[in-house]
VODOGU-209824 format. One record per atom (N, C-alpha, C, O): residue in three letters; x, y, z. Coordinates in steps of 0.2 Angstrom, whole numbers, plus 5000, padded with zeros to 4 digits. Each point is the difference from the previous one (the first is absolute). Example, Ala and Ser with C-alpha at 12.3 -4.5 7.8 and 13.67 -1.06 7.14 Angstrom:
BEGIN
ALA506649725039
ALA499650065000
ALA500450065000
ALA500549995003
SER499350064993
SER500450065001
SER499650055003
SER500350065001
This chain:
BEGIN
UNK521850374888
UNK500249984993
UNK499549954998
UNK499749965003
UNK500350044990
UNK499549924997
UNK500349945002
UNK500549995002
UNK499049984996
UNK500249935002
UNK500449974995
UNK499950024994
UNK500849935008
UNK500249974994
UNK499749974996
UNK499749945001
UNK500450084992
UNK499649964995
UNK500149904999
UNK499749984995
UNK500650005008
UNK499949935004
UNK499649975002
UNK499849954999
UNK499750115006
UNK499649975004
UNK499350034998
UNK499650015004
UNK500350004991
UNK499450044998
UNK499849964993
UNK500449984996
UNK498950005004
UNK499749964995
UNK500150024993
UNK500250054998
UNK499749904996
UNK500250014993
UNK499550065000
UNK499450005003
UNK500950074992
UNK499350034997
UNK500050085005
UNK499850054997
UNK500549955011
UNK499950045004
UNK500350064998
UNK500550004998
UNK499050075002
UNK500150075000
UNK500250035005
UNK499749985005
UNK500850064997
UNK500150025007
UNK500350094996
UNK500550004996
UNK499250055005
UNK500150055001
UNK500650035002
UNK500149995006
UNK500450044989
UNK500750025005
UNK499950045007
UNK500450005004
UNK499150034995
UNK500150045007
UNK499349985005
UNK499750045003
UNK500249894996
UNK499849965005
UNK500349965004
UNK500649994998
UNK499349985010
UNK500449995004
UNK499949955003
UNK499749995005
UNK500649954991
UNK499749935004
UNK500449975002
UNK500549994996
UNK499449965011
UNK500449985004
UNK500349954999
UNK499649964997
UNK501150005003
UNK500149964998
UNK499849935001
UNK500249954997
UNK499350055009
UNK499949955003
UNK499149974997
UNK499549965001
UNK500550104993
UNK499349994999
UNK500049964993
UNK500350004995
UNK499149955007
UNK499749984990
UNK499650014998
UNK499550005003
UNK500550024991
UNK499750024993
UNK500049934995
UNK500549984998
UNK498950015000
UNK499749954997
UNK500150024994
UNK500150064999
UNK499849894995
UNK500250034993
UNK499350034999
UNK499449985001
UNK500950094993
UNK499450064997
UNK499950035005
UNK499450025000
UNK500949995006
UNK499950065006
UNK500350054998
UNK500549994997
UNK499150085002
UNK500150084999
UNK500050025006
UNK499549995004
UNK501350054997
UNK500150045008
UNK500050084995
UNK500450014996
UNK499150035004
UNK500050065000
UNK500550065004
UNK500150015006
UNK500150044988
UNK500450045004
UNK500050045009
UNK499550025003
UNK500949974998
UNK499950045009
UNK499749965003
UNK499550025004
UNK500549914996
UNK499549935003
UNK500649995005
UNK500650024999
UNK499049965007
UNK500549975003
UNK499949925005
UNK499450005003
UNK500949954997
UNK499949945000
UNK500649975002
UNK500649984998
UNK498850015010
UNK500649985006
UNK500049925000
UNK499749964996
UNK500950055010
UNK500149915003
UNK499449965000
UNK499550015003
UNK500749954993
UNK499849925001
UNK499450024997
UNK499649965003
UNK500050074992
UNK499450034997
UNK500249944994
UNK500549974998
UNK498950015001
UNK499749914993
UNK499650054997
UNK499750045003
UNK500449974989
UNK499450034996
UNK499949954994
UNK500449994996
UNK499149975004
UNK499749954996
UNK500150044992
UNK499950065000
UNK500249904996
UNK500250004993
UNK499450034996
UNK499449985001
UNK500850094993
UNK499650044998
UNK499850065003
UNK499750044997
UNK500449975010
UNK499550055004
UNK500550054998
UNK500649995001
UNK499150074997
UNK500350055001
UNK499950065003
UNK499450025001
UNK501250015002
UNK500050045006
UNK500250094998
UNK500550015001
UNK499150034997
UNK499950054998
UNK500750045006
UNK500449985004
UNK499550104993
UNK500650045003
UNK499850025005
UNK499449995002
UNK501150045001
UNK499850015009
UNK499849975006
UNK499850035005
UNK500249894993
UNK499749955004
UNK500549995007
UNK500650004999
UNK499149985007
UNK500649995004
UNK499749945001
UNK499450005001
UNK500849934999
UNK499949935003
UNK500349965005
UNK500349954999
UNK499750075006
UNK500549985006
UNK500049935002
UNK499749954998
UNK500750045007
UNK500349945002
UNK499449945000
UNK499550015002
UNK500849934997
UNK499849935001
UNK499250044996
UNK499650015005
UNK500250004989
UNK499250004998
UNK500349944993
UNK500549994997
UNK498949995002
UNK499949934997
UNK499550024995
UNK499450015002
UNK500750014989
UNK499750014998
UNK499949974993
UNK500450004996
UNK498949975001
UNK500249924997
UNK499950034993
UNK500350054998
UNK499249904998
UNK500150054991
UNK499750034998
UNK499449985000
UNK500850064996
UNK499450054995
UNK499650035004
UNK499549995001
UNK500850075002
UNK499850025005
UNK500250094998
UNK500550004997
UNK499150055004
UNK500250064997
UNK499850055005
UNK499450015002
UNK501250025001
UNK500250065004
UNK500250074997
UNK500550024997
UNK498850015006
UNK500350104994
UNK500350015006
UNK500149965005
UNK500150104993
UNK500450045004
UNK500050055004
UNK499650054999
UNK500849945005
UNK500150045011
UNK499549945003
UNK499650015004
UNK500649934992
UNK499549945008
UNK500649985003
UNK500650014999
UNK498949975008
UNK501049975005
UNK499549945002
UNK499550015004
UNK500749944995
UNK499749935002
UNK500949985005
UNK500650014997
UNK499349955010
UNK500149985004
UNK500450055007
UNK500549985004
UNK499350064995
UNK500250065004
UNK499949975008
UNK499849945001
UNK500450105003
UNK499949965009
UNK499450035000
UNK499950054998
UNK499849905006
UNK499650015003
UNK499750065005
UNK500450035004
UNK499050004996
UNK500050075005
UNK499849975006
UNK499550035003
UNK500849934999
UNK500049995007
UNK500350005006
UNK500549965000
UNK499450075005
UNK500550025007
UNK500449945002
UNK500550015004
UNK499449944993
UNK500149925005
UNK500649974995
UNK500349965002
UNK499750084991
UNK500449934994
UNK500850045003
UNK500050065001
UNK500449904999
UNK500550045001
UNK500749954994
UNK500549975002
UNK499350044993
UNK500349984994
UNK500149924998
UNK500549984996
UNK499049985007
UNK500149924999
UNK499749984993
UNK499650044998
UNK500849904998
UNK499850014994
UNK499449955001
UNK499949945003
UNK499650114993
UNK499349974997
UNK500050044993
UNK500550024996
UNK498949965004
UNK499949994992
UNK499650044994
UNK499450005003
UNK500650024992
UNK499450014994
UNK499949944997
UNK500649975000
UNK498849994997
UNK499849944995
UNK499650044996
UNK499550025003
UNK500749994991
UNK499450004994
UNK500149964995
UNK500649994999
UNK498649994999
UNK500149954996
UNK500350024993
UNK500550034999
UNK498949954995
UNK500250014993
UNK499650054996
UNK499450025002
UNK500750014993
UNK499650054998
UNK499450065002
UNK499550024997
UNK500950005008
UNK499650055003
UNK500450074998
UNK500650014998
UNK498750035002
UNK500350084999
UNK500150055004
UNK499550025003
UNK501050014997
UNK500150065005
UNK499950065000
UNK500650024999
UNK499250025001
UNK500150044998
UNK500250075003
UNK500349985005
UNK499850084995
UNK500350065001
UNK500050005008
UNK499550005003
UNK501150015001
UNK500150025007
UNK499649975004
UNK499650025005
UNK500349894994
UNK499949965004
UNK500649975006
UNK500649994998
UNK499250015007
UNK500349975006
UNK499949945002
UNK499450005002
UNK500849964997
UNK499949935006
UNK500749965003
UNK500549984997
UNK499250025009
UNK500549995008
UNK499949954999
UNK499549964997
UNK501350025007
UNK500049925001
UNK500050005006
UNK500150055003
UNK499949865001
UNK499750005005
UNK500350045006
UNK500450055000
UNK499249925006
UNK500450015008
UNK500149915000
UNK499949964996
UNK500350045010
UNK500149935002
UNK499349995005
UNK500149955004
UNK499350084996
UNK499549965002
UNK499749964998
UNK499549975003
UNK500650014992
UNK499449944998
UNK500449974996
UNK500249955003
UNK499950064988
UNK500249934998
UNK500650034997
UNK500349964997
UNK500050115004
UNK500650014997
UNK500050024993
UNK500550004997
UNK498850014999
UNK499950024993
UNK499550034999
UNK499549975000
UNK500750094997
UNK499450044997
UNK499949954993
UNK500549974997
UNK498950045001
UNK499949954992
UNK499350024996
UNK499550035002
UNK500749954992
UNK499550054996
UNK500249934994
UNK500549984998
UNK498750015000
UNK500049954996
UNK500250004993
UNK500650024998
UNK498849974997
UNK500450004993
UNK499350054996
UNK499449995002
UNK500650054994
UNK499750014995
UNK499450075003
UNK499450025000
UNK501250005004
UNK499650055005
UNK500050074995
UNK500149994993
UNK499850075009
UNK500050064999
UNK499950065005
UNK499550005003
UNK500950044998
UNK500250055005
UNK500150054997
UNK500450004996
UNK499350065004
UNK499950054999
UNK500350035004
UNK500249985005
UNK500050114992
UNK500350055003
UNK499950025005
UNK499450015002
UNK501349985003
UNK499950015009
UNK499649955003
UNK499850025006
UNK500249944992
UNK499749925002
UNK500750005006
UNK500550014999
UNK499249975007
UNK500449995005
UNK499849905004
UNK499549975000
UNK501150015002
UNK500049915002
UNK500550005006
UNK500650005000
UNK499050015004
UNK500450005006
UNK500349945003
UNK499849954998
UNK500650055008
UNK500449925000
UNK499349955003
UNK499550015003
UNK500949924995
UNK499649955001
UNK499350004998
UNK499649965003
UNK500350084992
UNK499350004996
UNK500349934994
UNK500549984999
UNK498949985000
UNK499849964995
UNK499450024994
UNK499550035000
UNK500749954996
UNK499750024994
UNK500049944994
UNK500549994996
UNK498749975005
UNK500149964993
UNK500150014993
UNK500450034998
UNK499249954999
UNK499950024992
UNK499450054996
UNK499549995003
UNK500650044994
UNK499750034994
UNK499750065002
UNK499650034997
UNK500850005011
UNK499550045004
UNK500350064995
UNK500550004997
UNK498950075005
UNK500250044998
UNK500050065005
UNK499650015004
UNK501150034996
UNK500050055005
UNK499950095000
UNK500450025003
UNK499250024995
UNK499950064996
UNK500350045005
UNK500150005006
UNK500150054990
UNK500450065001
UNK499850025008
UNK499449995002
UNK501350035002
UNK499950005007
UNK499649955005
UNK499850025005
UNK500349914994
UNK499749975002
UNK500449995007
UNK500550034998
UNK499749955008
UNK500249975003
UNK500049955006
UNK499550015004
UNK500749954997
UNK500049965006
UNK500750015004
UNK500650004999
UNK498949995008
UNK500449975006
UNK500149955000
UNK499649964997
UNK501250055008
UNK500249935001
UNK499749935001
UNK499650005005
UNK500449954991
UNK499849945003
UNK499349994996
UNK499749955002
UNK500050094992
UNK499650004997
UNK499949924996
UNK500549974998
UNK498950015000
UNK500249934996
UNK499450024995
UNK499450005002
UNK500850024992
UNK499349984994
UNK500249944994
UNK500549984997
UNK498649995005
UNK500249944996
UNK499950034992
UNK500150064999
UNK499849884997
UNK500150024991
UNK499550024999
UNK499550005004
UNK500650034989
UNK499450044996
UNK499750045005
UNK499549975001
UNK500550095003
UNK500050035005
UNK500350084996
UNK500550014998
UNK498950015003
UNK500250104997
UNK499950045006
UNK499450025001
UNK501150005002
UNK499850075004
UNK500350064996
UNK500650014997
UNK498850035005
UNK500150074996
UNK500550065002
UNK500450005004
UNK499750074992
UNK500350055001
UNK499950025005
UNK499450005001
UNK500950035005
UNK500150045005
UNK499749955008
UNK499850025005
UNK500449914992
UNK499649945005
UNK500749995007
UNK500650004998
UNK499150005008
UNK500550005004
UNK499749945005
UNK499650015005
UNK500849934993
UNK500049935006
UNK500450025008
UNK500550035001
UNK499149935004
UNK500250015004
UNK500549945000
UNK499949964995
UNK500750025010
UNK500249964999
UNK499849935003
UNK499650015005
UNK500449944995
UNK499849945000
UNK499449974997
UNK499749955001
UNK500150114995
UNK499450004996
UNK500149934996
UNK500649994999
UNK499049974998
UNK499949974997
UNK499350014995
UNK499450005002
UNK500850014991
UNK499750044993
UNK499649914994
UNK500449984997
UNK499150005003
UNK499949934998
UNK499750004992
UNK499650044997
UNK500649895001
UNK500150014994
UNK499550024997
UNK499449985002
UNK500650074990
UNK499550014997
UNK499750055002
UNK499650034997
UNK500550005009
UNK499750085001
UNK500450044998
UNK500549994998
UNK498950075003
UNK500350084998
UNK499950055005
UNK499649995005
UNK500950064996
UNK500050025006
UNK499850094997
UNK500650034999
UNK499149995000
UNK499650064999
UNK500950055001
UNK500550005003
UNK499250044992
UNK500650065003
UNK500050075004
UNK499650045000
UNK501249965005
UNK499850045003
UNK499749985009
UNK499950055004
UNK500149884997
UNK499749985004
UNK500549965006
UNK500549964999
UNK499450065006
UNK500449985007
UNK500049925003
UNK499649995004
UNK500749954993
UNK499749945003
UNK500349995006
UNK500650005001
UNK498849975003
UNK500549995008
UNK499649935002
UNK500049995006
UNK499849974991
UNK499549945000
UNK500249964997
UNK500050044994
UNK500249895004
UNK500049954993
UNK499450004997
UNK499450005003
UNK500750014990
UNK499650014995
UNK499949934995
UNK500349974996
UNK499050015007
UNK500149904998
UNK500150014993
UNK500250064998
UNK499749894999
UNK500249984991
UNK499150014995
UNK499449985001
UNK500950054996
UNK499350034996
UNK499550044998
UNK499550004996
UNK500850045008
UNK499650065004
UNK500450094996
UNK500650024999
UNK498950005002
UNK500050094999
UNK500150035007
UNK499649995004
UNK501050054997
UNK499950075005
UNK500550045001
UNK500550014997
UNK499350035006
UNK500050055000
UNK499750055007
UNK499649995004
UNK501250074994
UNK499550065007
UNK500650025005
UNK500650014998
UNK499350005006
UNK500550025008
UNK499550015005
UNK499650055002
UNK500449885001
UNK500549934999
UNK499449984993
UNK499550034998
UNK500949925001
UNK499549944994
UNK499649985002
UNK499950005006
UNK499849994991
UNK499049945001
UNK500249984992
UNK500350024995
UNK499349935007
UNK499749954992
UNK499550034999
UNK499550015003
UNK500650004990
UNK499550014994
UNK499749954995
UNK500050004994
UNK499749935012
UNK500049934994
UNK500550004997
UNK500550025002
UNK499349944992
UNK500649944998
UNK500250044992
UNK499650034996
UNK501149965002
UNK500150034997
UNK499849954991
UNK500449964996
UNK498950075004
UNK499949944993
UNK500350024995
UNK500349964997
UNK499750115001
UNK500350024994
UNK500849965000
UNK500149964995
UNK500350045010
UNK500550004997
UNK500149905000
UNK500449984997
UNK499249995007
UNK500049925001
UNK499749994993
UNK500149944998
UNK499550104998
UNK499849974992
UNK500450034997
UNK499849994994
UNK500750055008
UNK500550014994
UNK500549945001
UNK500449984995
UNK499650005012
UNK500649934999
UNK499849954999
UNK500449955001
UNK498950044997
UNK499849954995
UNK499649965006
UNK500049944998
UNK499750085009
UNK499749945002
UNK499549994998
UNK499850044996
UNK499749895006
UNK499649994995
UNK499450015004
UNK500150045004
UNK499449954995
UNK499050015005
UNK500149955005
UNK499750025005
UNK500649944996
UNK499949945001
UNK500850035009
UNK499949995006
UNK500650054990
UNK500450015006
UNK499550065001
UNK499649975003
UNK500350084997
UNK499650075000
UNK499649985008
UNK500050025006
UNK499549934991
UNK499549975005
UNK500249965005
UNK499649975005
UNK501250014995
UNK500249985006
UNK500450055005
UNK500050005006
UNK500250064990
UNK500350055004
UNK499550045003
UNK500250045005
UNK499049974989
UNK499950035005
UNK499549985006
UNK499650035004
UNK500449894996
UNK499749985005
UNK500649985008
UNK499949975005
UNK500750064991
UNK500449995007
UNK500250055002
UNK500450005005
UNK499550064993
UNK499950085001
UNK499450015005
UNK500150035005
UNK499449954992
UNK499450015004
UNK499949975010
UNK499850025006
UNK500649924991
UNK500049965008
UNK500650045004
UNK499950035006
UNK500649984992
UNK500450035005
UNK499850065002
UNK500050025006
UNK499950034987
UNK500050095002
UNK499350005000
UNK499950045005
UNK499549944992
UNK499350025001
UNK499549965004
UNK499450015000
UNK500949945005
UNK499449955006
UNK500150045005
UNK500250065000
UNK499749915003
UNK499850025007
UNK500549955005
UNK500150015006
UNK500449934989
UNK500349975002
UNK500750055004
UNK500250054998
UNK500149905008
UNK500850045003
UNK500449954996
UNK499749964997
UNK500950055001
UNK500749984997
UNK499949925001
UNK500249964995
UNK499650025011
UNK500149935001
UNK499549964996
UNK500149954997
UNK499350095004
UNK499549964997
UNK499850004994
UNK499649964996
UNK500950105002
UNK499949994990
UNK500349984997
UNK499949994994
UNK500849975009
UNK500449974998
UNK499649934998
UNK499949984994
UNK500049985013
UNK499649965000
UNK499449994995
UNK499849944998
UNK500150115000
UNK499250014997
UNK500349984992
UNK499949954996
UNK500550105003
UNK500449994990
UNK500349945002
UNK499949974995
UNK500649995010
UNK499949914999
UNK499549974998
UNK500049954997
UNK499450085005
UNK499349944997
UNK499750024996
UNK499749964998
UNK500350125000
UNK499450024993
UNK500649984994
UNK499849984994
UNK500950035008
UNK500549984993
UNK500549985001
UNK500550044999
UNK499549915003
UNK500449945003
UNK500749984994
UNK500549985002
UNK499250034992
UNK500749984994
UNK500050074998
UNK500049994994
UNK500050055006
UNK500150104997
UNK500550005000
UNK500149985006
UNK500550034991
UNK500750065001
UNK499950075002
UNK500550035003
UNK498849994996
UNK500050075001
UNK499750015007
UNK500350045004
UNK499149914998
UNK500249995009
UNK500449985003
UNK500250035006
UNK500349914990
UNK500750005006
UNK500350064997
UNK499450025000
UNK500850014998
UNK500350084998
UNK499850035007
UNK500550015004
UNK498850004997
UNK499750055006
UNK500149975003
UNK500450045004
UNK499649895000
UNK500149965007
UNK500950025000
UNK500250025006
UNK500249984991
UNK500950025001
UNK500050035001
UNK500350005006
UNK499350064992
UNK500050065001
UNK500050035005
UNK500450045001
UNK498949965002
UNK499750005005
UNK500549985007
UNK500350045004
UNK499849884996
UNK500449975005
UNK500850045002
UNK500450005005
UNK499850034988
UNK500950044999
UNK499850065004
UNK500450015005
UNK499150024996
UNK499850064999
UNK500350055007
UNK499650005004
UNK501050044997
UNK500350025006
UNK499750085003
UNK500050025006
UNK499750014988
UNK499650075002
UNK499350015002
UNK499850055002
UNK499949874995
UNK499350024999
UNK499950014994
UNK500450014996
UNK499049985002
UNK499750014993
UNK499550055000
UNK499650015004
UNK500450044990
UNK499750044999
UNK499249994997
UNK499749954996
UNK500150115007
UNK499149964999
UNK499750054996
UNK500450054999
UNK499049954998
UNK499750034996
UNK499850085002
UNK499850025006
UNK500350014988
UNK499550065003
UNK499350025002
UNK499549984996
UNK500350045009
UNK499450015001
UNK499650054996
UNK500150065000
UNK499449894997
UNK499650054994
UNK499750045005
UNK499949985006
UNK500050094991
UNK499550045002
UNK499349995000
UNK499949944999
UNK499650095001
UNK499349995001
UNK499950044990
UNK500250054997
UNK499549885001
UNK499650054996
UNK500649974992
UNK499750014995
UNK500849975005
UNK500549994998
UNK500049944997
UNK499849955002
UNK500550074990
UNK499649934994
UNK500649965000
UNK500550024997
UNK499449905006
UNK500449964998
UNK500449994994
UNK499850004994
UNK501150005008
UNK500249994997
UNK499949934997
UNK499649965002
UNK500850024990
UNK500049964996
UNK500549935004
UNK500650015003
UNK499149934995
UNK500849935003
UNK500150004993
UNK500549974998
C-alpha cells in the first residue's frame, strides 16, 4: 500500500499503482512512477525522480535530484553464498543518472556494510554494481559495464561498454578503461587501457585537457607516469623516487596512494611491437 501522506515531503508524486512501504521517506518533489516499488526503510533525497517499473529495496539511501528510468532495481541482496539476509546497505549521493535495467547490490557484511555510489555519476543500460563496490564522483559507466564485488573507482573515471572488473579491482581517478576489455589488475589514475586483460595505453591526455588541467599539471603527471610504469625502478623504489623528483605534486601523491592501496597489483603497459609508431602522451 502507499505510504501515508503524513510522512511523505511537501510536493511528493506517488503513482496509484505504486507500492511503497510505510516505513519509507520520500523527500519533498520525489516522483514514484507507476509499478515502482519502494521497500523498508528506503530515504529518497528531494526532487529525484523514480520512473516506472523500478524495484528499490530495503534500507537503500538515495539523496537528491537523482533520475532512475525504468526496470532499475537498486538495493537488491547481494549475489553471495555467505549474506544470509543481515541489514547492509545501498548509498548514492546526488544527482546521478540511471538509466534502463541497471542493478546495483547492497552490501555483504565483509567489509564496511555499504555498497556506495557518489554524486553526479552516470550509468548506462545494464550497468551492473555489485556489493561492497565504491564509487566516487563524475564517473561514467557505458552500456554493460560491470563490476565484481569489492570494486573501488575513484572520480572522474569512465569505463566503457562491454568492460568487465575483476572484483577488488581498484579503477583510478581520470582514467579510461577502453571497451570491451577484461580488468583483473588496478588501473592507476590517468591512464588509458584496455584489452583481455588490460595493459596501459599512456596517459589519458585527451580526456585530462578536457577537464581543464593545465602544462604545468600535464608535466607533472606525466613525469610520474614515467617513474612508476616506464623505469627500470621496482614499486619501492619509484615510490621513493616521486618523493624526491616531486615532493609538493597532488598528482605524485595521487600515484604514491595509490600505488601503496594497491591489493591486485598494477597493471602495466603494452608491450610495443617491433617497428611500431609511438603512441601520443
Amino acid at each position: 500500500m502507499n505510504k501515508p501522506a503524513e510522512k511523505i515531503g511537501r510536493g511528493v508524486k506517488i503513482d496509484p499503482t505504486a507500492c511503497v512501504h510505510p516505513t519509507a521517506e520520500l523527500d519533498s518533489g520525489v516522483e514514484v512512477g507507476p509499478y515502482s516499488v519502494i521497500g523498508e526503510g528506503v530515504r529518497i533525497g528531494k526532487d529525484s525522480r523514480i520512473a516506472s517499473h523500478v524495484v528499490i529495496d530495503k534500507w537503500t539511501t538515495i539523496g537528491a535530484r537523482n533520475t532512475i528510468f525504468q526496470f532499475v532495481s537498486i538495493g537488491a541482496p547481494p549475489q553471495d553464498l555467505g549474506y544470509k539476509g543481515e541489514k547492509t546497505e545501498v548509498i548514492m549521493g546526488d544527482n546521478n543518472v540511471v538509466r534502463e535495467f541497471v542493478t546495483i547490490h547492497r552490501a555483504t557484511t565483509k567489509e564496511n556494510l555499504k555498497t556506495v555510489c557518489g554524486n553526479n555519476n552516470m550509468f548506462m543500460n545494464y550497468v551492473h554494481i555489485a556489493h561492497d563496490c565504491v564509487l566516487g564522483d563524475n564517473v561514467i559507466m557505458a552500456n554493460s559495464a560491470t563490476l565484481g564485488g569489492h570494486v573501488r573507482i575513484d572520480n572522474n573515471a569512465i569505463v566503457g561498454g562491454l568492460v568487465a572488473v575483476h572484483q577488488h579491482v581498484r579503477i583510478g581517478a581520470y582514467c579510461i578503461i577502453g571497451g570491451a576489455s577484461a580488468v583483473s589488475k588496478d588501473i592507476p589514475p590517468y591512464v588509458m587501457a584496455v584489452g583481455n586483460r588490460a595493459r596501459l595505453y599512456g596517459l589519458n591526455s585527451v580526456g585530462l585537457r578536457r577537464q581543464g588541467f593545465t602544462r604545468q599539471d600535464m608535466e607533472e603527471i606525466k613525469k610520474s607516469y614515467n617513474i612508476v610504469l616506464r623505469s627500470s625502478l621496482n614499486l619501492t623504489q619509484a615510490l621513493k623516487e616521486l618523493e624526491k623528483e616531486l615532493p609538493g605534486s597532488t598528482h605524485a601523491r595521487r600515484y604514491i596512494d595509490f600505488l601503496q592501496g594497491s591489493k591486485r597489483g598494477i597493471a602495466r603497459e603494452r608491450t610495443k611491437r617491433k617497428g611500431e609508431l609511438p603512441e601520443e602522451d
